[in-house]
PDB file with one MODEL, atoms N, CA, C and O in Angstrom:
MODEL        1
ATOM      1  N   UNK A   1       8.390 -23.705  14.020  1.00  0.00           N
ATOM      2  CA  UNK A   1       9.289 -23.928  12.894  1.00  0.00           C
ATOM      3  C   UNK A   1       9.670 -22.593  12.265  1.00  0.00           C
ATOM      4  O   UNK A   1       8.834 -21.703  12.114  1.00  0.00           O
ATOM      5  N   UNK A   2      11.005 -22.462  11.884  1.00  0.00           N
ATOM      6  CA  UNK A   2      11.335 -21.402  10.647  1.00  0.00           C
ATOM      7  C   UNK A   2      10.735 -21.651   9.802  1.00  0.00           C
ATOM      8  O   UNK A   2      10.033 -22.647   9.632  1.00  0.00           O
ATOM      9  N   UNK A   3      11.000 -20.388   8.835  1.00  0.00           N
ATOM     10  CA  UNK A   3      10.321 -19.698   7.715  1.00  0.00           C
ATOM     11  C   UNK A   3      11.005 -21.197   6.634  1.00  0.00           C
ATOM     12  O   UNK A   3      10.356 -22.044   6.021  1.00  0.00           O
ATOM     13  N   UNK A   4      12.335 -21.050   6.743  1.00  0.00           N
ATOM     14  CA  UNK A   4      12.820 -21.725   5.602  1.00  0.00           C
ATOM     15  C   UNK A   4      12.185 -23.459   5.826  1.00  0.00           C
ATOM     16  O   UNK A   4      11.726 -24.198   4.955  1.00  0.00           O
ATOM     17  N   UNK A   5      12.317 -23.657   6.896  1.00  0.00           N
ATOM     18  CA  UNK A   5      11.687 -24.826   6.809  1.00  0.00           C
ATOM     19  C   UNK A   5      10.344 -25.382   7.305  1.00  0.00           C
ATOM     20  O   UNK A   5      10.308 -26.529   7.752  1.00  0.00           O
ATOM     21  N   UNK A   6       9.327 -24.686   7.252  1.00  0.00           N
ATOM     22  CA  UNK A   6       7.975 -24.391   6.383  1.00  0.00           C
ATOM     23  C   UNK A   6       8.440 -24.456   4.714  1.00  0.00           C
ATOM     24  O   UNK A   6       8.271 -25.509   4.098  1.00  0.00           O
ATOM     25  N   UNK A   7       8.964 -23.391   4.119  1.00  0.00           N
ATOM     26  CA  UNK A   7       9.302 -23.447   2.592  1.00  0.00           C
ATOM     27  C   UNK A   7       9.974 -24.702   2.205  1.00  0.00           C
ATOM     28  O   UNK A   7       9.948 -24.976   1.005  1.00  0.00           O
ATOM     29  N   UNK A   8      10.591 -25.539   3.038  1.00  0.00           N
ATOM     30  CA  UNK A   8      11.312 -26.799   2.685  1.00  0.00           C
ATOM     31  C   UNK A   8      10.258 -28.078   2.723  1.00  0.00           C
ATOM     32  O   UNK A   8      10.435 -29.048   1.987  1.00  0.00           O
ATOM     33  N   UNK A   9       9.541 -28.022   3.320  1.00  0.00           N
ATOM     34  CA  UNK A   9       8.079 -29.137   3.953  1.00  0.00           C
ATOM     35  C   UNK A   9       7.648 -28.671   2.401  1.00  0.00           C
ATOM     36  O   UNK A   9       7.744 -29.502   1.498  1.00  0.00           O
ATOM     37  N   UNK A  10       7.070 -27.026   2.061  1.00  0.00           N
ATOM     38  CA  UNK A  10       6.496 -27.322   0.816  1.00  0.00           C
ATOM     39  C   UNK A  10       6.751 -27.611  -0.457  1.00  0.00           C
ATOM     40  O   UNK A  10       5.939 -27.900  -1.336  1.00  0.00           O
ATOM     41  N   UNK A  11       8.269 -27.496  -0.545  1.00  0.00           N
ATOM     42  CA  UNK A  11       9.179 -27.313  -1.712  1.00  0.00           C
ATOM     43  C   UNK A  11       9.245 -29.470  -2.117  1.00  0.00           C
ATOM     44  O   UNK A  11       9.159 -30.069  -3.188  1.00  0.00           O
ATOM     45  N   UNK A  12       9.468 -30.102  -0.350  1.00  0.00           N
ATOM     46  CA  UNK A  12       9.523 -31.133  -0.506  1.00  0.00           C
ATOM     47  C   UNK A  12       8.294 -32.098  -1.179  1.00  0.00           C
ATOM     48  O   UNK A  12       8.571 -33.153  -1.749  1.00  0.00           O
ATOM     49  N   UNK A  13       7.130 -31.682  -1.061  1.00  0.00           N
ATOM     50  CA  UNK A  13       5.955 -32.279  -1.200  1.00  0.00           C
ATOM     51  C   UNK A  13       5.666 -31.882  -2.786  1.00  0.00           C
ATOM     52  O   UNK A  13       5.219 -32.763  -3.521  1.00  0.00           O
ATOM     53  N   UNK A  14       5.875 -30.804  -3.213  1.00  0.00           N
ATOM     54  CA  UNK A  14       5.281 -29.320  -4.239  1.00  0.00           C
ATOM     55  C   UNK A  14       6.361 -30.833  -5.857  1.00  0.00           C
ATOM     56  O   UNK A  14       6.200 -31.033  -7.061  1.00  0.00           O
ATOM     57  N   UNK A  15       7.480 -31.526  -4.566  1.00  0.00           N
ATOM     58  CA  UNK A  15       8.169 -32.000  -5.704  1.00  0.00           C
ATOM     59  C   UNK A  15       8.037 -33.348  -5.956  1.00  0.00           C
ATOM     60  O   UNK A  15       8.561 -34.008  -6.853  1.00  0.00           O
ATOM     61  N   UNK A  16       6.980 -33.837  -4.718  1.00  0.00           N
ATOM     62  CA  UNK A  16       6.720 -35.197  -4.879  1.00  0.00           C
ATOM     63  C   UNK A  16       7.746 -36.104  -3.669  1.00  0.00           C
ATOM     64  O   UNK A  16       7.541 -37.124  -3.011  1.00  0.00           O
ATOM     65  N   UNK A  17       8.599 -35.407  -3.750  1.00  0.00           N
ATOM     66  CA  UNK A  17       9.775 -36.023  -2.539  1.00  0.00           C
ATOM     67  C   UNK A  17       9.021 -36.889  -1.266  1.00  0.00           C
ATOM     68  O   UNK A  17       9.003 -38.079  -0.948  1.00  0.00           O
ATOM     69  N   UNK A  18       8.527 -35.877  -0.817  1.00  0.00           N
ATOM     70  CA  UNK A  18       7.462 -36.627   0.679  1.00  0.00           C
ATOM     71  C   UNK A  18       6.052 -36.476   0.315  1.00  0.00           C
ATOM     72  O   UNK A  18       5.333 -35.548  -0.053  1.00  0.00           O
ATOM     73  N   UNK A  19       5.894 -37.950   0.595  1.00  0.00           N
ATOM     74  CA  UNK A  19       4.192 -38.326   0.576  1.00  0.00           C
ATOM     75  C   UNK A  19       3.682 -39.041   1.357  1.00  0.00           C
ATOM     76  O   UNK A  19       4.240 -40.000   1.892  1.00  0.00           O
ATOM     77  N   UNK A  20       2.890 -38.790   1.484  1.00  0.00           N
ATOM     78  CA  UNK A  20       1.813 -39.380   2.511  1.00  0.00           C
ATOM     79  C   UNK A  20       0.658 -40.615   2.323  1.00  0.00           C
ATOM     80  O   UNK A  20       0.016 -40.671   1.275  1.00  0.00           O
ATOM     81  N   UNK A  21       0.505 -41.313   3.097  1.00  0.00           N
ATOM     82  CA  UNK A  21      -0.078 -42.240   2.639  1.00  0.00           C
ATOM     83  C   UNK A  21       0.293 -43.650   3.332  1.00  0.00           C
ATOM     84  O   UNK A  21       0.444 -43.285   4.498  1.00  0.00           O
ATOM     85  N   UNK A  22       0.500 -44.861   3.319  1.00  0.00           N
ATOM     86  CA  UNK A  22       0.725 -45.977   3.929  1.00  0.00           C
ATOM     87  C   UNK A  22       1.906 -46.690   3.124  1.00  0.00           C
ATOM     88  O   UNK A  22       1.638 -47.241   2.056  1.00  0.00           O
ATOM     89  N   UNK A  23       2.885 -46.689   3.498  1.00  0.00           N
ATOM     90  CA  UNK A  23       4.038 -47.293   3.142  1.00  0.00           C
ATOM     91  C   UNK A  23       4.677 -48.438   3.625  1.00  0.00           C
ATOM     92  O   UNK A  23       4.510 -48.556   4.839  1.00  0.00           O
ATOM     93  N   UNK A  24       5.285 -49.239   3.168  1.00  0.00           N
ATOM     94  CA  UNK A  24       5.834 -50.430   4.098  1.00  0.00           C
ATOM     95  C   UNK A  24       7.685 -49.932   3.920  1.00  0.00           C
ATOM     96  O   UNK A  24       8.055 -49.779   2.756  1.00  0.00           O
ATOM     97  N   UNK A  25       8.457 -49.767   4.736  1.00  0.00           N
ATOM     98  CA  UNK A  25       9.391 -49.734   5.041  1.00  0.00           C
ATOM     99  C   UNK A  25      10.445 -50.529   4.595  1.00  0.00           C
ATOM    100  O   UNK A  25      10.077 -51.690   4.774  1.00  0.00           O
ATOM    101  N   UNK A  26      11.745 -50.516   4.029  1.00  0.00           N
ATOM    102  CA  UNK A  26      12.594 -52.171   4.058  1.00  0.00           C
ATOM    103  C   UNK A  26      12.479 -53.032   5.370  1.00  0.00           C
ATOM    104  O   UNK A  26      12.448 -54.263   5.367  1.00  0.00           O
ATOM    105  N   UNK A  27      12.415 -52.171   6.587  1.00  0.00           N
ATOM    106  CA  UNK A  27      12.679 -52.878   7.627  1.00  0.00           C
ATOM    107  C   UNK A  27      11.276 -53.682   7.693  1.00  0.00           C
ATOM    108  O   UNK A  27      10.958 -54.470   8.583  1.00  0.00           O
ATOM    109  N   UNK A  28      10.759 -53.439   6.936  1.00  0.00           N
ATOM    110  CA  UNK A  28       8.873 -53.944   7.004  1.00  0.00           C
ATOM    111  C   UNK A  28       8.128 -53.276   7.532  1.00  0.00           C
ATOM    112  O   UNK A  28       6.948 -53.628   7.552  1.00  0.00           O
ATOM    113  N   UNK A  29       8.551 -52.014   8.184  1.00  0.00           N
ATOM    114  CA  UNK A  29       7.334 -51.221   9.382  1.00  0.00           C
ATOM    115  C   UNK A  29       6.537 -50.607   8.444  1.00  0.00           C
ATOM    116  O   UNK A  29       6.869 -50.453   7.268  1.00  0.00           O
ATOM    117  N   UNK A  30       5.215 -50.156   9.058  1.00  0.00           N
ATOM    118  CA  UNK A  30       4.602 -49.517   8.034  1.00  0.00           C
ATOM    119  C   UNK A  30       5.049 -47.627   8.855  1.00  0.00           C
ATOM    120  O   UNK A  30       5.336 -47.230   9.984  1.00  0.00           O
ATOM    121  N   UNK A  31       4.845 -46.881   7.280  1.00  0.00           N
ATOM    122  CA  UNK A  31       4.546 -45.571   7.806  1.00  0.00           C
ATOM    123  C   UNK A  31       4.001 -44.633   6.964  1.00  0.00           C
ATOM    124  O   UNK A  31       4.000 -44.630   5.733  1.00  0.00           O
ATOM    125  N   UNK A  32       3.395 -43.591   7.974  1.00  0.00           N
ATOM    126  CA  UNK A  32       2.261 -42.703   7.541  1.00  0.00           C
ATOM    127  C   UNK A  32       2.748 -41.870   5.765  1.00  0.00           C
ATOM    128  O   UNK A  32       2.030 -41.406   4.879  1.00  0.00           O
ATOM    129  N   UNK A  33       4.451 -42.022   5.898  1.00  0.00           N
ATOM    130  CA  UNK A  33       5.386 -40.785   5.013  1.00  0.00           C
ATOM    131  C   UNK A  33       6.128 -41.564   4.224  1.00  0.00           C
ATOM    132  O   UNK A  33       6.190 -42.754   4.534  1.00  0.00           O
ATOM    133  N   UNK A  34       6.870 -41.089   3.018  1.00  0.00           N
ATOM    134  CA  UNK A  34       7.544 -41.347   2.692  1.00  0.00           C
ATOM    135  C   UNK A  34       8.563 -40.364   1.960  1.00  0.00           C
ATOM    136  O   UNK A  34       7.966 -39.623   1.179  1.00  0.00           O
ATOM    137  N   UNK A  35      10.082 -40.137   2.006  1.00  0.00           N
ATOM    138  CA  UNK A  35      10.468 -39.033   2.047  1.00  0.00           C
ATOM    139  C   UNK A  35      11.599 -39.850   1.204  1.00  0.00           C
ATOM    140  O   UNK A  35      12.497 -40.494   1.746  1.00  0.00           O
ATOM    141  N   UNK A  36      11.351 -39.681  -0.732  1.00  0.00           N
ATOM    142  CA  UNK A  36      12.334 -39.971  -1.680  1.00  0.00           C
ATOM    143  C   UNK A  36      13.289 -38.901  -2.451  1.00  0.00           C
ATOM    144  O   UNK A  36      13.144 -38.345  -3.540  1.00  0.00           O
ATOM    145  N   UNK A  37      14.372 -38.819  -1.424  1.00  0.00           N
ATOM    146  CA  UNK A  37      15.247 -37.936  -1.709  1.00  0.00           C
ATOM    147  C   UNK A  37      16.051 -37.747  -3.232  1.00  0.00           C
ATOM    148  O   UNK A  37      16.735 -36.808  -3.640  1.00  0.00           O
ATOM    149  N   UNK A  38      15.664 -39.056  -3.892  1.00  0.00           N
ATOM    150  CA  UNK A  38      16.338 -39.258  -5.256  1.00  0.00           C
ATOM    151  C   UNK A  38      15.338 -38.455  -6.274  1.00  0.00           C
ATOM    152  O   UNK A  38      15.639 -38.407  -7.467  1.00  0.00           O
ATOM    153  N   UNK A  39      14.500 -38.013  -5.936  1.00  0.00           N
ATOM    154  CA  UNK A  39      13.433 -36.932  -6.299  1.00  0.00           C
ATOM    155  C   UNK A  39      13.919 -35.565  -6.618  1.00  0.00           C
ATOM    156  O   UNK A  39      13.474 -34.823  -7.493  1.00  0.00           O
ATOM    157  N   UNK A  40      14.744 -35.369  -5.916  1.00  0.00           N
ATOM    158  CA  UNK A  40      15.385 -34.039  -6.074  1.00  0.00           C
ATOM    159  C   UNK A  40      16.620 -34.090  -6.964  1.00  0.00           C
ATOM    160  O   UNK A  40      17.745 -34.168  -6.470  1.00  0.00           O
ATOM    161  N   UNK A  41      16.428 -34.049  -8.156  1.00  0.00           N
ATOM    162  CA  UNK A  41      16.831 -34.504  -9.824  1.00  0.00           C
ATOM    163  C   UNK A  41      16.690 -33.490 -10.442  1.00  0.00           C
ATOM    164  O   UNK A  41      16.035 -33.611 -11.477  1.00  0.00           O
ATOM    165  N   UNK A  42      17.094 -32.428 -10.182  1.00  0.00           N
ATOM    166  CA  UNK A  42      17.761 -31.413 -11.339  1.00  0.00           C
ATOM    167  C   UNK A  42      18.657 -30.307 -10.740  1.00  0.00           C
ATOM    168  O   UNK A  42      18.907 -30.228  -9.538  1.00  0.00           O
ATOM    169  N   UNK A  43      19.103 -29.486 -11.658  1.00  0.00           N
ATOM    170  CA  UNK A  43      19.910 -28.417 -11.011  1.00  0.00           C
ATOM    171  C   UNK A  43      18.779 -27.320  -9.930  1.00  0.00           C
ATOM    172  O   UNK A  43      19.181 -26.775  -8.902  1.00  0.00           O
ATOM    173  N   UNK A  44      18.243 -27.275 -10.134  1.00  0.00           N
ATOM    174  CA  UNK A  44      17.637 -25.847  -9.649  1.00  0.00           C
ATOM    175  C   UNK A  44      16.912 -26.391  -8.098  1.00  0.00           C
ATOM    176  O   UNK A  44      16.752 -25.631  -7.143  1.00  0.00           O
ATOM    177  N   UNK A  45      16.451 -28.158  -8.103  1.00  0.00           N
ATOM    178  CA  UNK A  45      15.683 -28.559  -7.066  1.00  0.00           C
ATOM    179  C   UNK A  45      16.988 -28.856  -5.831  1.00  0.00           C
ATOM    180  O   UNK A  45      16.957 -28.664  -4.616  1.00  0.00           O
ATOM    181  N   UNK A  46      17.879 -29.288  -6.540  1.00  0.00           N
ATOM    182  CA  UNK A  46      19.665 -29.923  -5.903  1.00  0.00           C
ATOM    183  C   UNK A  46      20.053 -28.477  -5.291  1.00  0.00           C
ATOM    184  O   UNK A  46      20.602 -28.419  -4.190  1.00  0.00           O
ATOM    185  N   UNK A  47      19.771 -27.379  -5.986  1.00  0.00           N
ATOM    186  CA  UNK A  47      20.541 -26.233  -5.747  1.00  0.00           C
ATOM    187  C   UNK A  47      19.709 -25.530  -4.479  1.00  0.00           C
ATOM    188  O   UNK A  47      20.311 -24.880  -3.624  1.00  0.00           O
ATOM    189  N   UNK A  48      18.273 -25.724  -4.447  1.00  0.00           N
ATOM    190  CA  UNK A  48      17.261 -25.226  -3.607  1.00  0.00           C
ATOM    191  C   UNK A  48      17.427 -25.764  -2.457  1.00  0.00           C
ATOM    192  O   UNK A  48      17.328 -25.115  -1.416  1.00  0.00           O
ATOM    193  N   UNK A  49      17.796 -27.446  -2.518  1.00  0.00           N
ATOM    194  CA  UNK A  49      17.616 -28.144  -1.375  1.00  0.00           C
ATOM    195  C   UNK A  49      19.620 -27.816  -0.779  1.00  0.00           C
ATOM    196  O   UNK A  49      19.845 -28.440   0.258  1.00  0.00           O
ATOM    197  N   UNK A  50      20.155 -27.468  -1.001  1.00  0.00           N
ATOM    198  CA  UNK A  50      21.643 -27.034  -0.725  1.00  0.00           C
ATOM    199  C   UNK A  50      21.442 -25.348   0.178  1.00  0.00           C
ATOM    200  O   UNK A  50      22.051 -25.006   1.193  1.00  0.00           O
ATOM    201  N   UNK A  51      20.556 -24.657  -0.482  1.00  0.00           N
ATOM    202  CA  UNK A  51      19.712 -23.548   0.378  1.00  0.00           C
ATOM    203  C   UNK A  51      19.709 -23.605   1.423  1.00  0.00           C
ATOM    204  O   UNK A  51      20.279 -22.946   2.293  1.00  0.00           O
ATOM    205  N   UNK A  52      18.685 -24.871   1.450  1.00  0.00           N
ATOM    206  CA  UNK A  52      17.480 -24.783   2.515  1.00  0.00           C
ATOM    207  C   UNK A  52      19.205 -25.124   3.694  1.00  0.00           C
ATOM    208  O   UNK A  52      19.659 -24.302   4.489  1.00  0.00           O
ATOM    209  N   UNK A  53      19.728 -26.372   3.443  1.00  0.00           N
ATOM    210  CA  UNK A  53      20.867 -27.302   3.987  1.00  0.00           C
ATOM    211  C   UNK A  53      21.626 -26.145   4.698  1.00  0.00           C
ATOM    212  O   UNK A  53      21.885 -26.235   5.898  1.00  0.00           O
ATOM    213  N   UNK A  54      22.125 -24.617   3.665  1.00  0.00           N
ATOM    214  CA  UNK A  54      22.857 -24.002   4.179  1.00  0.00           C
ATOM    215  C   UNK A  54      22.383 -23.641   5.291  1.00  0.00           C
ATOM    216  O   UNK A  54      23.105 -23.660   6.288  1.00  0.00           O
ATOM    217  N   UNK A  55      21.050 -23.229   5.357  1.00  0.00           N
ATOM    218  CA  UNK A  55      20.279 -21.930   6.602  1.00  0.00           C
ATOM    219  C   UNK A  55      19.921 -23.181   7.663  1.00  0.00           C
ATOM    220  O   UNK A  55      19.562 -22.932   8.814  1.00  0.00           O
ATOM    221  N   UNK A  56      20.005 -24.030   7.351  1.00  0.00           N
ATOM    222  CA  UNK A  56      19.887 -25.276   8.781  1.00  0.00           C
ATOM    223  C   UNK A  56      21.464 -24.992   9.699  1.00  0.00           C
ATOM    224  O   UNK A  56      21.680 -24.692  10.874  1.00  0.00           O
ATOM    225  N   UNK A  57      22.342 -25.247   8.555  1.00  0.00           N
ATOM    226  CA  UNK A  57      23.593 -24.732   9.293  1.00  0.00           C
ATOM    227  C   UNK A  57      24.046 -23.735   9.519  1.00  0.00           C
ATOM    228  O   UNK A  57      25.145 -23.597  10.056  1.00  0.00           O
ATOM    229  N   UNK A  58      23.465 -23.018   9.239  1.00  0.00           N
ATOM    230  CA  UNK A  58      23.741 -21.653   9.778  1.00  0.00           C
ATOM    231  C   UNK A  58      22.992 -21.203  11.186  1.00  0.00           C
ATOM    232  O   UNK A  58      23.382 -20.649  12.213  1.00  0.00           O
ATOM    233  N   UNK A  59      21.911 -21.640  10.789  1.00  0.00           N
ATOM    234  CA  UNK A  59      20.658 -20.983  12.007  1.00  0.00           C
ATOM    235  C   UNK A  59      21.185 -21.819  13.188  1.00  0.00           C
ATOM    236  O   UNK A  59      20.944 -21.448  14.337  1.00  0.00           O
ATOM    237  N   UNK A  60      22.076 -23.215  12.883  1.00  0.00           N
ATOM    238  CA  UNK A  60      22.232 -23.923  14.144  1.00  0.00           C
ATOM    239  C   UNK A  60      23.418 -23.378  15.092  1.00  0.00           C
ATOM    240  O   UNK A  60      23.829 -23.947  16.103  1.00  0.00           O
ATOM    241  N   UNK A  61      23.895 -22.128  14.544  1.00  0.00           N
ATOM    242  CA  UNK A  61      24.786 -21.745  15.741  1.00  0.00           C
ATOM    243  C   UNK A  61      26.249 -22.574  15.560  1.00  0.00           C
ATOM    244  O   UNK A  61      27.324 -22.051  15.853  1.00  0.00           O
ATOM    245  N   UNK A  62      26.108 -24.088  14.979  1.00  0.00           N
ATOM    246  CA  UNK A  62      27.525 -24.180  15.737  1.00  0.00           C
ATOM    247  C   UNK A  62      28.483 -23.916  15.015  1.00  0.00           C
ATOM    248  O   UNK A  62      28.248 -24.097  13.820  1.00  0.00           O
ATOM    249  N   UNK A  63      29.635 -23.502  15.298  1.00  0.00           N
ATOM    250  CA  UNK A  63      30.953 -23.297  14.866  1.00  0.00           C
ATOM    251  C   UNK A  63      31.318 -24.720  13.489  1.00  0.00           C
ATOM    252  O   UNK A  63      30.816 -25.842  13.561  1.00  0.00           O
ATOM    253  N   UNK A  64      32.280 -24.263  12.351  1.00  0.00           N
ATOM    254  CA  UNK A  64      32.441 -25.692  11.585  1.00  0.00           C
ATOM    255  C   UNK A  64      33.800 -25.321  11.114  1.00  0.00           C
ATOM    256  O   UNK A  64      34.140 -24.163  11.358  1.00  0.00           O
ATOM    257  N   UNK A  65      34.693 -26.132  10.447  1.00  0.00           N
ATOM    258  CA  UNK A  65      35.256 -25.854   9.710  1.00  0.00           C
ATOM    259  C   UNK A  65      35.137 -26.308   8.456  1.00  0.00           C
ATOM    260  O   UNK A  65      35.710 -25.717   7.541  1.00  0.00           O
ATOM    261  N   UNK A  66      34.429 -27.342   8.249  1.00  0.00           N
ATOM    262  CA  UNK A  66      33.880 -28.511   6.838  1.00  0.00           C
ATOM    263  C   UNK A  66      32.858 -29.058   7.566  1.00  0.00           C
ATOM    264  O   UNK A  66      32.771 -29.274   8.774  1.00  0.00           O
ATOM    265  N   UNK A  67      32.076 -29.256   6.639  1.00  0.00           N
ATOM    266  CA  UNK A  67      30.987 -30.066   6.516  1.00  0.00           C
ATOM    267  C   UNK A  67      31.409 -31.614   5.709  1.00  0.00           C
ATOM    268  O   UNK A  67      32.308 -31.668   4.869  1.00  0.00           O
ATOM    269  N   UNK A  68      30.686 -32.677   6.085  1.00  0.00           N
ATOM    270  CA  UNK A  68      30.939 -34.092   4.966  1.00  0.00           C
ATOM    271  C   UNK A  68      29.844 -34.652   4.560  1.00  0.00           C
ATOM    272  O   UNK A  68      29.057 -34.885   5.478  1.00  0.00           O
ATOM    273  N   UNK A  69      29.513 -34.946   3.552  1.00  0.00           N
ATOM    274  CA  UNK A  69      28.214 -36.126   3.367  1.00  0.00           C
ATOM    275  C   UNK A  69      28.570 -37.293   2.914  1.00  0.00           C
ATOM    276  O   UNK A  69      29.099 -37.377   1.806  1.00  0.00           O
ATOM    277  N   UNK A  70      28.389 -38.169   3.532  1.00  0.00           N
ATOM    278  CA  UNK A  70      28.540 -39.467   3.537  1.00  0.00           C
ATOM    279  C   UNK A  70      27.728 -39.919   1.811  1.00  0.00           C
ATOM    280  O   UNK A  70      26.711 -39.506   1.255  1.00  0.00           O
ATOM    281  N   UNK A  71      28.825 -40.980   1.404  1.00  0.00           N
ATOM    282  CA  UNK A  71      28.215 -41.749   0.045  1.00  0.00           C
ATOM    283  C   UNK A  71      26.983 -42.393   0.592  1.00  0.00           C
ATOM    284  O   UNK A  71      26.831 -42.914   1.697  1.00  0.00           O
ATOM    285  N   UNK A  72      25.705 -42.194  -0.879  1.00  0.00           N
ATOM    286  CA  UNK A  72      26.071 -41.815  -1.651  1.00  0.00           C
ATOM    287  C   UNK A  72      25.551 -40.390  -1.700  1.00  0.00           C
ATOM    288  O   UNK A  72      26.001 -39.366  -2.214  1.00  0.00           O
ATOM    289  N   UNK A  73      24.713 -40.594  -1.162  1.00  0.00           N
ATOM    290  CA  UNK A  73      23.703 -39.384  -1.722  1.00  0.00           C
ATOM    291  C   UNK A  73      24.216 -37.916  -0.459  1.00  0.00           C
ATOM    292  O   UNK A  73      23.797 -36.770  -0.621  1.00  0.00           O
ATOM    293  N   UNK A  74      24.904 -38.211   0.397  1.00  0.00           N
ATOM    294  CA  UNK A  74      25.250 -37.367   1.057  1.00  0.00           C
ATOM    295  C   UNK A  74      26.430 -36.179  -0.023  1.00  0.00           C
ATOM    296  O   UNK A  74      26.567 -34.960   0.082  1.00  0.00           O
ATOM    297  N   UNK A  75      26.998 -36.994  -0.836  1.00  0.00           N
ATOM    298  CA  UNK A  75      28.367 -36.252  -1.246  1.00  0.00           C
ATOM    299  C   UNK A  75      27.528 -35.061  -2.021  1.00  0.00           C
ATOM    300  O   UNK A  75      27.687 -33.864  -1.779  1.00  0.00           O
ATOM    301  N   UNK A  76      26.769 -35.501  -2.824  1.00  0.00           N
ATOM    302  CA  UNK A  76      25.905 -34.182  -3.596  1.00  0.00           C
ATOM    303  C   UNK A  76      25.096 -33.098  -2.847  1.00  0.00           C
ATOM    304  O   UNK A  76      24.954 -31.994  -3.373  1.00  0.00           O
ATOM    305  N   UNK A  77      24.563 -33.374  -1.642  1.00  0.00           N
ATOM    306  CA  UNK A  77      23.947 -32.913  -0.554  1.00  0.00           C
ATOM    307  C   UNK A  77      24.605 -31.551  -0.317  1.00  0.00           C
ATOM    308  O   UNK A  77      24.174 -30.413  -0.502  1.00  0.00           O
ATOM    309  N   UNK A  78      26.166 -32.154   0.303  1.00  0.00           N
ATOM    310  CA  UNK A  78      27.240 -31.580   1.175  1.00  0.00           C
ATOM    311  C   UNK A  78      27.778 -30.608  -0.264  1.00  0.00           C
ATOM    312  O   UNK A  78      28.702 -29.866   0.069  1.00  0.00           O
ATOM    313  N   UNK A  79      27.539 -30.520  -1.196  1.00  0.00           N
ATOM    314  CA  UNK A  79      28.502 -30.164  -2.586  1.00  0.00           C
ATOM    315  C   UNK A  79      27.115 -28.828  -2.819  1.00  0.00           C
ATOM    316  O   UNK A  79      27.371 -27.628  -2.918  1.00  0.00           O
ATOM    317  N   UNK A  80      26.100 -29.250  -2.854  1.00  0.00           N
ATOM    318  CA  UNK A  80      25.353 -28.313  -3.184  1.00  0.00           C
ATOM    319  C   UNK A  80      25.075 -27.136  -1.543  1.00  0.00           C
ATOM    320  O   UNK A  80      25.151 -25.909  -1.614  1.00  0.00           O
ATOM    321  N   UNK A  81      24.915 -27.532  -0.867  1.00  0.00           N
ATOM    322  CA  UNK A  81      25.303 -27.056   0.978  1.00  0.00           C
ATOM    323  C   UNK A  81      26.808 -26.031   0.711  1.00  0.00           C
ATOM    324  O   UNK A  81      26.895 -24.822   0.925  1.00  0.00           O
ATOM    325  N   UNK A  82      27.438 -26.569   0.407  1.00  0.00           N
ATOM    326  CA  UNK A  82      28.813 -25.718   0.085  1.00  0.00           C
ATOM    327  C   UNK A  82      28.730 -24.608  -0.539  1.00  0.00           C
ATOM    328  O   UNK A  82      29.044 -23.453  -0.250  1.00  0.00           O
ATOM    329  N   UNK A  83      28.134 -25.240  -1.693  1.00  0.00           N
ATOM    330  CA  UNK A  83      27.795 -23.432  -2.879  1.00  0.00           C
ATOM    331  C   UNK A  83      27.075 -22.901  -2.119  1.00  0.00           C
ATOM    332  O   UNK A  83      27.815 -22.072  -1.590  1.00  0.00           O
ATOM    333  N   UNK A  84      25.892 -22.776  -1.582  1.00  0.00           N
ATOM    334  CA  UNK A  84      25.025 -22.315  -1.085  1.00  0.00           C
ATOM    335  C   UNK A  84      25.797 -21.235   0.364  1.00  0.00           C
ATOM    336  O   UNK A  84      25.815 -20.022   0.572  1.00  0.00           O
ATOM    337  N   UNK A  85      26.281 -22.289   1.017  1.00  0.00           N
ATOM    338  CA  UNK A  85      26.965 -21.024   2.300  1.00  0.00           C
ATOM    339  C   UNK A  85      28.260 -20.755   1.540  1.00  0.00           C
ATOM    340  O   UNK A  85      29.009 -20.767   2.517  1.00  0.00           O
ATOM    341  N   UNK A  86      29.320 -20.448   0.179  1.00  0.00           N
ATOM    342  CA  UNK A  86      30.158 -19.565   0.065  1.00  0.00           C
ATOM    343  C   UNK A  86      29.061 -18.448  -0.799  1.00  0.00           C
ATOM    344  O   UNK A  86      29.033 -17.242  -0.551  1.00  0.00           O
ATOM    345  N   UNK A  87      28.365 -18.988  -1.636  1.00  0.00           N
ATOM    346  CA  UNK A  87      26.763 -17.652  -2.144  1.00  0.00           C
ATOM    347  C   UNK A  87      26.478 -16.757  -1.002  1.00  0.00           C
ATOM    348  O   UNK A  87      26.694 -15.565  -1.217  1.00  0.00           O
ATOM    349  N   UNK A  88      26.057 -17.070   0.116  1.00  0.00           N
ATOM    350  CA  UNK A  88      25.906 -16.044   1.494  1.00  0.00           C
ATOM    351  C   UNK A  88      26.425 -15.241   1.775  1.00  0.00           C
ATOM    352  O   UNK A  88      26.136 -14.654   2.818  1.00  0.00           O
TER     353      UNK A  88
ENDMDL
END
């Protein structure tokens, strides 16, 4: 794994986002994780996780011209991802 995402595993947990433990799923499955993205609720955690988002797309090599995030929670994703790679 990269650096940044090592720092993203801890940034995610450090915020409560992903936990561990026994969960039941909507679909009913059980699992070991649980990863509550609505957790990431303020400017500075939204702005961190738009960071991490940029250097995923970046480090991945491919060519873009736009990025999109799908409603709902994608549009804030893709909005904070944006600032983050014109900041670079």
């Amino acid at each position: 794994m990269k650096d940044y995402q090592h720092e993203f595993l801890d940034f995610a947990i450090a915020t409560g986002v992903l936990c561990f433990g026994e969960f039941t799923l909507k679909s009913g499955r059980l699992s070991p994780y649980f990863f509550n993205s609505g957790l990431f609720n303020t400017g500075e955690s939204l702005a961190r996780l738009g960071r991490y988002y940029a250097q995923s797309i970046e480090q991945s090599g491919i060519e873009y011209d736009c990025i999109f995030g799908p409603a709902y929670k994608g549009i804030p994703l893709v909005a904070a991802a944006s600032v983050a790679l014109y900041d670079h």
